[in-house]
Backbone as ProteinMPNN parsed JSONL, in Angstrom:
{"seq_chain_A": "XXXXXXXXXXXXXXXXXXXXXXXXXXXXXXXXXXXXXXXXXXXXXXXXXXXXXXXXXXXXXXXXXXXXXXXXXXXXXXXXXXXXXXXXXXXXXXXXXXXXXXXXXXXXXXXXXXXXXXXXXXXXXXXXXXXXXXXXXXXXXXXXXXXXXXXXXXXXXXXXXXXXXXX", "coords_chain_A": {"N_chain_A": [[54.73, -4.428, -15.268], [56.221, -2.809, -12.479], [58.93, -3.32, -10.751], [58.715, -4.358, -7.704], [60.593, -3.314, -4.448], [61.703, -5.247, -2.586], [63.415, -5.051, 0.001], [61.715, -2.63, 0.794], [59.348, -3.887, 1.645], [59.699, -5.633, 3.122], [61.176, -4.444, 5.447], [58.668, -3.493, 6.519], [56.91, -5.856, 7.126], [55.687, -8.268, 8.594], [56.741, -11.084, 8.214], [58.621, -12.54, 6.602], [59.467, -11.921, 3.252], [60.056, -13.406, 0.421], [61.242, -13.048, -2.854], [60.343, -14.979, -5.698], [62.238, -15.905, -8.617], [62.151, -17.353, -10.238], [59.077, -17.757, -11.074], [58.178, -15.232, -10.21], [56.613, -14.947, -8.022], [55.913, -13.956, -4.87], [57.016, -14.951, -1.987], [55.653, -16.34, 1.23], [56.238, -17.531, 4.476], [54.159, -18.256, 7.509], [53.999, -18.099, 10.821], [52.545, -20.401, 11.954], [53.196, -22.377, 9.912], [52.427, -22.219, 7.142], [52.531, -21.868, 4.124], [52.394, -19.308, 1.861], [51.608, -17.188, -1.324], [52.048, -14.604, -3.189], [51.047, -13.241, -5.975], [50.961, -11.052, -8.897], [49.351, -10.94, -11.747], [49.348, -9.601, -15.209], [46.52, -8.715, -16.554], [44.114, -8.141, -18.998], [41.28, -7.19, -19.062], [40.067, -4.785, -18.318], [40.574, -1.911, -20.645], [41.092, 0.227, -20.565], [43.102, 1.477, -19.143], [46.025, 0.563, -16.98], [45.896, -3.136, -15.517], [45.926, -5.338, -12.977], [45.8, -8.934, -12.177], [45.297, -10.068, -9.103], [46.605, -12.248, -6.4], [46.337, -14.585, -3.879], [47.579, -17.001, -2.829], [47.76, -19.671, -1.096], [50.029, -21.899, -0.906], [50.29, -24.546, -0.183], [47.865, -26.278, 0.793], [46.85, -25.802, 3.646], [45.557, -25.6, 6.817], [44.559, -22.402, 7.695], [45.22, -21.072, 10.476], [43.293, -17.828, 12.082], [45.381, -15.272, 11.674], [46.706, -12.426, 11.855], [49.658, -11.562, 10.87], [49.739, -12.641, 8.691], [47.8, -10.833, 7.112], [49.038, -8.349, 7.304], [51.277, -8.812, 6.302], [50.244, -9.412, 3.551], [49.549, -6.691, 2.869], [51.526, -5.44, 3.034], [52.883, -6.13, 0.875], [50.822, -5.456, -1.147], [50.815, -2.632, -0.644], [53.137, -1.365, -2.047], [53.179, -2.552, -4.368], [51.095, -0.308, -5.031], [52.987, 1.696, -5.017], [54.974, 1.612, -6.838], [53.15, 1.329, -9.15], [51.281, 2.696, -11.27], [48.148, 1.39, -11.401], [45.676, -0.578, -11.876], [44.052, -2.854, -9.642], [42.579, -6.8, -9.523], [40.857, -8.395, -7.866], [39.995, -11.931, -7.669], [38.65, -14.142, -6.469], [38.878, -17.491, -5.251], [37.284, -20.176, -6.714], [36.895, -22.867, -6.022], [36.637, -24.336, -3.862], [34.238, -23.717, -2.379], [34.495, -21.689, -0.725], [34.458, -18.812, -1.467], [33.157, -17.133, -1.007], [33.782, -16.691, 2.015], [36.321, -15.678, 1.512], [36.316, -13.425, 0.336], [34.54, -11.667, 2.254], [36.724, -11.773, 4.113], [38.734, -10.694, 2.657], [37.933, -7.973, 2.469], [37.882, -7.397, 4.837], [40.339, -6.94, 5.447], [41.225, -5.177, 3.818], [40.007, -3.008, 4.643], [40.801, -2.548, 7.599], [43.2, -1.851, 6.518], [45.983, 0.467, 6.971], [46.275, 2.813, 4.909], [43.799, 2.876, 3.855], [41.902, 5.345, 3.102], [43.283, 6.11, 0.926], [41.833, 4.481, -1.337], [39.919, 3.348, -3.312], [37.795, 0.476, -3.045], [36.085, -1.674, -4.383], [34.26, -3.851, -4.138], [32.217, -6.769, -5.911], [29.93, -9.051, -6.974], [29.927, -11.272, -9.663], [27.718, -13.416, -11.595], [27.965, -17.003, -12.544], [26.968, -19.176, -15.631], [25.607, -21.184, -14.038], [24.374, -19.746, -12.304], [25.944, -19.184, -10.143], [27.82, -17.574, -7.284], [30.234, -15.435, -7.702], [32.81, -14.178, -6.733], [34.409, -10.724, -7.07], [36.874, -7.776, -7.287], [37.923, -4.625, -7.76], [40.24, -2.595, -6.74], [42.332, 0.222, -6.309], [43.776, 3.604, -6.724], [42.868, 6.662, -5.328], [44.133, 8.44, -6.582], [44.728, 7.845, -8.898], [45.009, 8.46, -12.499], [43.766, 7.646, -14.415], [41.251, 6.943, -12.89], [38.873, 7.69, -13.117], [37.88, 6.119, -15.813], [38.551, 3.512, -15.832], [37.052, 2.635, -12.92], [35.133, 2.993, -13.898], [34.873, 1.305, -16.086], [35.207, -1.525, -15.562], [32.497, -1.672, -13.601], [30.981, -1.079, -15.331], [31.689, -3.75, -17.288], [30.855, -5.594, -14.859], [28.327, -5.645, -14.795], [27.265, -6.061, -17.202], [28.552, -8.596, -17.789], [26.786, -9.976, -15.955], [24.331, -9.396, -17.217], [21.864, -11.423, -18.603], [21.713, -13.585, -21.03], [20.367, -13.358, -24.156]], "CA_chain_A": [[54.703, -4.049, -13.869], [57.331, -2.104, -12.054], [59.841, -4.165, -10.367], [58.37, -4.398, -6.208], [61.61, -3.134, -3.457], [61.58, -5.941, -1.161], [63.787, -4.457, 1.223], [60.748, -1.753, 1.404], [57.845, -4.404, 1.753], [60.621, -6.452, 4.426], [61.11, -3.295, 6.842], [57.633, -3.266, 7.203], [56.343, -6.726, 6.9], [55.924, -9.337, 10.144], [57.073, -12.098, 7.775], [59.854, -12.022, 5.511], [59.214, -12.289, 1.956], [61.063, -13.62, -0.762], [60.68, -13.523, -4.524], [60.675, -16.489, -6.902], [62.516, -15.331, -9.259], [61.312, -18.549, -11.368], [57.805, -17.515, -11.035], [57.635, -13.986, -10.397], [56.088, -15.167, -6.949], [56.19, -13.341, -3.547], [56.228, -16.203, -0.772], [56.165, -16.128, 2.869], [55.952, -18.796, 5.519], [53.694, -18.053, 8.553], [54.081, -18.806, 11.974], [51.776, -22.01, 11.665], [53.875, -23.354, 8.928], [51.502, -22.186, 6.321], [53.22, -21.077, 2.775], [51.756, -18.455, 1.269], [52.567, -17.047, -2.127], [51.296, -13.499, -3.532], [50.819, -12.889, -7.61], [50.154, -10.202, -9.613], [49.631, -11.175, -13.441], [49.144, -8.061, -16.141], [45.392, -8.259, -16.621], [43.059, -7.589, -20.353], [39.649, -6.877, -18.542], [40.037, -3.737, -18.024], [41.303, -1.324, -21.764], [41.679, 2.207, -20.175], [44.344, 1.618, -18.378], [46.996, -0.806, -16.436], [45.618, -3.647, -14.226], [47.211, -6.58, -12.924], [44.67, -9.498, -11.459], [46.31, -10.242, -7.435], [45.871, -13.771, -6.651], [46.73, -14.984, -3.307], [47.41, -18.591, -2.501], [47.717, -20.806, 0.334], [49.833, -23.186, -1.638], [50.334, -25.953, 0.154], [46.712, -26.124, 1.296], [47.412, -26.344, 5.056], [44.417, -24.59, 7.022], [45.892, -21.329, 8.646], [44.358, -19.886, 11.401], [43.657, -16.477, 11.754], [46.248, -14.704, 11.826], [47.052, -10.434, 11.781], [50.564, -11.195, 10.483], [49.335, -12.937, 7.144], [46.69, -9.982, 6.269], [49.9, -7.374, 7.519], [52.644, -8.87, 5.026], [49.808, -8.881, 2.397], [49.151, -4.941, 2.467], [53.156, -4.571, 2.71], [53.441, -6.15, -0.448], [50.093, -4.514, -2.024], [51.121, -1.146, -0.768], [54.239, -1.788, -2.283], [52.972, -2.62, -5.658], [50.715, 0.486, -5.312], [53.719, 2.645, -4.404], [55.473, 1.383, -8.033], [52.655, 0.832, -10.04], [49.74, 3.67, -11.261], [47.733, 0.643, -12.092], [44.296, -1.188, -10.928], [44.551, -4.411, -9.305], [41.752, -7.053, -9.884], [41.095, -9.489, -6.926], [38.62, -12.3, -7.852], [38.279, -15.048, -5.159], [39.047, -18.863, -5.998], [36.367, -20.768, -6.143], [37.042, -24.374, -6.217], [36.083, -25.343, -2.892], [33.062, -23.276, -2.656], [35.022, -20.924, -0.487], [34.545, -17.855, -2.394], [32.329, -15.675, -0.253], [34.449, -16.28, 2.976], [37.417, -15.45, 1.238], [35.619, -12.129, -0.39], [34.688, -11.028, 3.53], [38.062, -11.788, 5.134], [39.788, -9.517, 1.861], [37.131, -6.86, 2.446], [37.992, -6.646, 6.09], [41.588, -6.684, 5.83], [41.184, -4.126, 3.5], [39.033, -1.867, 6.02], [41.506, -2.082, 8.441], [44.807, -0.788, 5.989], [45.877, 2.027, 7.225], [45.765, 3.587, 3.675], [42.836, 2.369, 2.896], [40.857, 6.16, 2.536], [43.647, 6.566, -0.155], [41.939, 3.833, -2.313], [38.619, 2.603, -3.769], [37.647, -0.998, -3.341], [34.607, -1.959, -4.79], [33.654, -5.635, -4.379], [31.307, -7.217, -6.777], [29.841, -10.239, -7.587], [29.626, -12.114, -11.165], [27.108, -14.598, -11.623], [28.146, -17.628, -14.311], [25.799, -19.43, -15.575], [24.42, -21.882, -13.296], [24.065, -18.483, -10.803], [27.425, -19.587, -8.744], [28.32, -16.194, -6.605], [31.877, -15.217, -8.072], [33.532, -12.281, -6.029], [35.583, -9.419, -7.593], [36.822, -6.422, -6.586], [38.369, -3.406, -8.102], [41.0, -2.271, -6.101], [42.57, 1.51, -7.188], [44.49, 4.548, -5.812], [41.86, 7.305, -6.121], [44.297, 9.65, -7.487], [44.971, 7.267, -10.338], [45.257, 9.514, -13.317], [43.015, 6.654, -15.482], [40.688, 6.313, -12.108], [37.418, 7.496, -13.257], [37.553, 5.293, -16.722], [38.777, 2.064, -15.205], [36.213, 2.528, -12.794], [33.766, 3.185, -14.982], [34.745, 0.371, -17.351], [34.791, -2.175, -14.217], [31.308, -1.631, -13.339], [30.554, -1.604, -17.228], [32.125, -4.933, -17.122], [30.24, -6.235, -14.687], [27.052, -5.488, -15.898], [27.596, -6.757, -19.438], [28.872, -10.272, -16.865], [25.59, -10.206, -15.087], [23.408, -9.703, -17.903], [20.515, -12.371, -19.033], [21.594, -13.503, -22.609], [18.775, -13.306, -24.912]], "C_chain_A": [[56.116, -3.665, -13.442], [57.669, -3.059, -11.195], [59.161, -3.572, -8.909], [59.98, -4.218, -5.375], [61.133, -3.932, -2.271], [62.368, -5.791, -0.123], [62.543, -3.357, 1.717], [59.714, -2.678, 1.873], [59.115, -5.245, 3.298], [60.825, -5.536, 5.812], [59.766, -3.183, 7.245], [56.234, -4.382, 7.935], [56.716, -7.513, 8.117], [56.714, -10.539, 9.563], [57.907, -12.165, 7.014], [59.205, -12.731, 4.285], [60.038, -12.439, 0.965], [60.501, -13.408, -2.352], [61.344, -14.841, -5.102], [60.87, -15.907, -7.709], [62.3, -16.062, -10.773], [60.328, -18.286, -11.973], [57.545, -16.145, -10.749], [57.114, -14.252, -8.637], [56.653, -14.277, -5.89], [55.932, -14.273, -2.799], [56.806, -15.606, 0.896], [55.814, -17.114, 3.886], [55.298, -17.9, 6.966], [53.819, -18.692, 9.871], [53.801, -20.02, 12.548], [52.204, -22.661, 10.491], [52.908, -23.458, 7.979], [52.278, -21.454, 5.638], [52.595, -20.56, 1.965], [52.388, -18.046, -0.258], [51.174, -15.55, -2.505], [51.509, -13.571, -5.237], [50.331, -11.876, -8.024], [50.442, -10.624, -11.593], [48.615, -9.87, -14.432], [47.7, -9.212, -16.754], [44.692, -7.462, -18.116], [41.781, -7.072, -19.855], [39.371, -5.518, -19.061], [40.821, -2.996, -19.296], [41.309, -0.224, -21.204], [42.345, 2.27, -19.593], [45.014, 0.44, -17.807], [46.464, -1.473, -15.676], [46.244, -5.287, -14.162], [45.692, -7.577, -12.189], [45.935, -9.719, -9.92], [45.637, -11.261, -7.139], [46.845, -14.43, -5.328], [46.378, -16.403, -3.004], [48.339, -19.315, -1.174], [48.748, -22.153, -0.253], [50.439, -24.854, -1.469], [48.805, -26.812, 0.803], [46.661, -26.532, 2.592], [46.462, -25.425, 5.399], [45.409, -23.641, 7.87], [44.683, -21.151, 9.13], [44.161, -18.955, 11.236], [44.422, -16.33, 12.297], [46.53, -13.394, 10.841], [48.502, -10.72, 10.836], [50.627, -11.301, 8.52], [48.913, -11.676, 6.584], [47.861, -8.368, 6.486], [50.659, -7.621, 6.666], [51.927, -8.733, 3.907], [49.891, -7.782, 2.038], [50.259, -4.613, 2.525], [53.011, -4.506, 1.279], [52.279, -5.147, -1.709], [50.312, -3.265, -1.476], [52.353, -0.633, -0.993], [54.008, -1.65, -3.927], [51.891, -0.663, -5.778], [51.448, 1.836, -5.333], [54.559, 2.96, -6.078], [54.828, 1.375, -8.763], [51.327, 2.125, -10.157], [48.736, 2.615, -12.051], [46.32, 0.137, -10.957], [44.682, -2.662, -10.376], [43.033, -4.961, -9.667], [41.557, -8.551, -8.649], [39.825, -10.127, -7.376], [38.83, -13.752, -6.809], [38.618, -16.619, -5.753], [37.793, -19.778, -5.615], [35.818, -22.627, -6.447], [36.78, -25.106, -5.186], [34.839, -24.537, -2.17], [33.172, -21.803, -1.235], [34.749, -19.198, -0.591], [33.687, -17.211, -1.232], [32.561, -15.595, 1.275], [35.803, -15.637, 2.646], [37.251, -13.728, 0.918], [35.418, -10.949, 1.234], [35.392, -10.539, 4.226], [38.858, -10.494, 4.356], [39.247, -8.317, 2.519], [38.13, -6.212, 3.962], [39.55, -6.435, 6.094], [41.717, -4.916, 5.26], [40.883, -2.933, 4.414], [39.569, -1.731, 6.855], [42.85, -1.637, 7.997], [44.873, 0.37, 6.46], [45.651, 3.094, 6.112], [44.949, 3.368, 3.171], [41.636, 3.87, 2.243], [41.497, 6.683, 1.269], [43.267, 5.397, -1.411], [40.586, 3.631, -2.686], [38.606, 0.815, -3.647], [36.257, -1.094, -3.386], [34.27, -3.452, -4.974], [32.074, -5.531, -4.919], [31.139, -8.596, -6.653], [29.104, -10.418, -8.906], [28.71, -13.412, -10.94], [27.223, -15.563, -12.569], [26.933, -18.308, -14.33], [24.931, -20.443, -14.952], [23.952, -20.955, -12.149], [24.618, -19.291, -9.664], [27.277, -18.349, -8.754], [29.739, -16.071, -7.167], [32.169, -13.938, -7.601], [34.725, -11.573, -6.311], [35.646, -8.617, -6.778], [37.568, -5.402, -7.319], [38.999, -2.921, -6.788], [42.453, -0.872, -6.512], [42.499, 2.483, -6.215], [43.485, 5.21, -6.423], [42.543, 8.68, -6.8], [45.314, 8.865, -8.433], [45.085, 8.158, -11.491], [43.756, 8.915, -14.225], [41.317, 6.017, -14.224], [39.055, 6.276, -12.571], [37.064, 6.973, -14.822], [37.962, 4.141, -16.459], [37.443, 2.252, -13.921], [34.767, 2.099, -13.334], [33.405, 1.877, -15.584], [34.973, -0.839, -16.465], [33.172, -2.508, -14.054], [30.486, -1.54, -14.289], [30.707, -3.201, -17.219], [30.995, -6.139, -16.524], [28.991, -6.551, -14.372], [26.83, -5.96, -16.678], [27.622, -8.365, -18.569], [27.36, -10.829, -16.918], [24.457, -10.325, -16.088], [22.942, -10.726, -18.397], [21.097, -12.492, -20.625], [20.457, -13.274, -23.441], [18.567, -14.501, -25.862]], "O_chain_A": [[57.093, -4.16, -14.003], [56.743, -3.755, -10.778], [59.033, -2.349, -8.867], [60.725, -5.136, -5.719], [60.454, -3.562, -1.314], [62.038, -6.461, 0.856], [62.379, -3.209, 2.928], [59.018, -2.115, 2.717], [58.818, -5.045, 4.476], [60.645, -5.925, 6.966], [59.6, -2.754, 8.387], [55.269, -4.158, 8.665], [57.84, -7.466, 8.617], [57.423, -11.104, 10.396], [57.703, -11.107, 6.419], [58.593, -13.799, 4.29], [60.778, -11.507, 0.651], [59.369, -13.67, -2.759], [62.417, -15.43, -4.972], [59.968, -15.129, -8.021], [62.282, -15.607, -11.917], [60.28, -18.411, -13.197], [56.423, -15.821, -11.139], [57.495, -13.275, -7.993], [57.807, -13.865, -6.005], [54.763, -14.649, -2.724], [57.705, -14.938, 1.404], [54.611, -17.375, 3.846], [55.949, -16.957, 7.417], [53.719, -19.918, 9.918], [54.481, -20.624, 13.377], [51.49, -23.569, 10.065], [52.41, -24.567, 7.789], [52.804, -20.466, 6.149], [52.084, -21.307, 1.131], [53.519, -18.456, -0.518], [49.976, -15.499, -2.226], [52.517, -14.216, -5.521], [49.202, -11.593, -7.623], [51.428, -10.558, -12.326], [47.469, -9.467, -14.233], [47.913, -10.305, -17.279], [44.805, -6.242, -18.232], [41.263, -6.314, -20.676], [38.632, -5.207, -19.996], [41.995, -3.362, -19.241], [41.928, 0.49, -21.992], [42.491, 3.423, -19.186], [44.598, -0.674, -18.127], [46.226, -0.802, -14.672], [46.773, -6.046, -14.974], [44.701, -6.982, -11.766], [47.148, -9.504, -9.918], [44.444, -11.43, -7.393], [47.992, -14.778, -5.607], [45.251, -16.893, -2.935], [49.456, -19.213, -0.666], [48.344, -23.304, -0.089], [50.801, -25.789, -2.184], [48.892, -27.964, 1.227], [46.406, -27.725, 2.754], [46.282, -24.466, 4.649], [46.473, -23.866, 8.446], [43.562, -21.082, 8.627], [44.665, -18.555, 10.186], [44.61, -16.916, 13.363], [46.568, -13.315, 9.613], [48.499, -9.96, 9.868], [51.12, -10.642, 7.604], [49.534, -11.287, 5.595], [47.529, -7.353, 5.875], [50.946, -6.636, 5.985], [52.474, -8.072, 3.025], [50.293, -7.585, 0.891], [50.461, -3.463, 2.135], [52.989, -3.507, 0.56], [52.622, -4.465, -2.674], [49.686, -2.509, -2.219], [52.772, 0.346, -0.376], [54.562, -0.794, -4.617], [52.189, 0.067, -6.723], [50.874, 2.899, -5.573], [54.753, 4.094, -6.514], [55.498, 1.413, -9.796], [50.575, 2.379, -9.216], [48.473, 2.867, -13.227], [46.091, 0.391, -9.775], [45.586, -3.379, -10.804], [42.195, -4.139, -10.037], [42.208, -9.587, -8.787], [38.784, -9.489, -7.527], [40.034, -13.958, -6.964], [38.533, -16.7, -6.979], [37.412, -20.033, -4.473], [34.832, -23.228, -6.873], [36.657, -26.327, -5.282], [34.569, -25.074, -1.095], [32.208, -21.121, -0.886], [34.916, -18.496, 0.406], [34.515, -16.64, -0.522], [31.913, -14.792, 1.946], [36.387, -15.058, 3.562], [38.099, -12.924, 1.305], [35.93, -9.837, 1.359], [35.287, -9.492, 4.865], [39.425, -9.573, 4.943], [40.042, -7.609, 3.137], [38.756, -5.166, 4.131], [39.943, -5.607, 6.916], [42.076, -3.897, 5.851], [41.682, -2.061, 4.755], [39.207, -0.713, 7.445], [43.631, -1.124, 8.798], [43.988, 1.224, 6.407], [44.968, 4.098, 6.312], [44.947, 3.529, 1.951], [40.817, 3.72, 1.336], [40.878, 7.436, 0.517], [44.061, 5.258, -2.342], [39.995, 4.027, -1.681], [39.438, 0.094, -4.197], [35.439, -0.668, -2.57], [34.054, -3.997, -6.057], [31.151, -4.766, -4.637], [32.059, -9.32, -6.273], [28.024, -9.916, -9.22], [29.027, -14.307, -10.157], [26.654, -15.268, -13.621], [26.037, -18.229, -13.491], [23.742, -20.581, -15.24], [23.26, -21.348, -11.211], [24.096, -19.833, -8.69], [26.794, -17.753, -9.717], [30.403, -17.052, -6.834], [31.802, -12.851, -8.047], [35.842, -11.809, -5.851], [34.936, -8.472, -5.783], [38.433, -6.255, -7.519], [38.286, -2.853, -5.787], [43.502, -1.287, -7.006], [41.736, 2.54, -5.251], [43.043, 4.906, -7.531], [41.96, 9.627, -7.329], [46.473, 9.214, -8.659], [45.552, 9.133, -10.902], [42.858, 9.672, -14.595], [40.551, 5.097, -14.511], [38.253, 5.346, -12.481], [35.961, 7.353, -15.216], [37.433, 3.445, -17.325], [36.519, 1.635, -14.451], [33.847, 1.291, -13.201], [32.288, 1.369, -15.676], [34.738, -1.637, -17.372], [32.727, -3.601, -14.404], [29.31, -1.882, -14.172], [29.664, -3.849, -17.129], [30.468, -7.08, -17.117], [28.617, -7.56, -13.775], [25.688, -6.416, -16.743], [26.724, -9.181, -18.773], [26.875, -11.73, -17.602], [23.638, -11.229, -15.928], [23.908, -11.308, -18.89], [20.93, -11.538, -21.385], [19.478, -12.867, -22.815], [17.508, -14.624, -26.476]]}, "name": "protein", "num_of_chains": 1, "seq": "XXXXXXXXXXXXXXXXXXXXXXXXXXXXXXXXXXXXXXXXXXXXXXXXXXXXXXXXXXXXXXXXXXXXXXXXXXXXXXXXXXXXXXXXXXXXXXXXXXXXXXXXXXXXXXXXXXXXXXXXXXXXXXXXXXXXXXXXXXXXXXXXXXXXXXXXXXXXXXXXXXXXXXX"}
């Protein structure tokens, strides 16, 4: 992954963001004293091209309100990484406190309100494991990717092959 310009994601961002330079981490503290941290880790799923999974965490587990400034410093930093990177992202939801399909809504909508969002594809999915838990993905991709319509492709291949009934 291409090195992120946090002076570019900071001019535009409500929250200031730092990197962990330990961890690779993007963190940011919110107005309600909620510490956030952003991730992108380079991603196998996907063989036709570059994708990173994006993995946001809460990680002090402190409930945040809503709040516009959180879902605004996110899309700095992901339109930031999409600015450096001709790559797919891979958002899949955490689902340890059974969470997962408010978390899947809230992304969706932030998404829907980016301002760049007609320059991208997001395709949320869900994976079923096998006790048929809901698991929510998404494919997330500039549509003038170079690699867009075989990472697509091989995405929705993916999770097909997931979903399928063993025999």
């Amino acid at each position: 992954m291409k090195e992120l310009a946090l002076d570019r994601i900071n001019a535009n961002s409500p929250y200031l963001v730092e990197l962990d330079v330990s961890t690779g981490l993007f963190k940011f503290v919110s107005d309600f004293g909620v510490s956030f941290s952003v991730a992108f880790e380079e991603d196998e799923l996907l063989q036709s091209g570059e994708s990173y999974q994006f993995a946001l965490t809460n990680y002090e587990g402190i409930k945040s309100p809503r709040d516009p400034k959180v879902r605004d410093t996110v899309m700095c930093i992901v339109d930031e990484f999409f600015r450096k990177n001709q790559a797919a992202l891979l958002y899949i939801c955490e689902t340890g406190d059974g969470m997962q399909k408010m978390r899947s809504r809230l992304f969706s909508f932030w998404f829907s309100v980016y301002a760049e969002h007609d320059n991208f594809l997001f395709l949320p999915q869900i994976v079923y494991d096998e006790e048929e838990n809901e698991n929510y993905a998404a494919l997330i991709i500039r549509r003038d990717n170079p690699r867009f319509n075989d990472l697509v492709s091989e995405f929705t291949n993916t999770i097909t092959l997931l979903n399928g009934k063993p025999d």
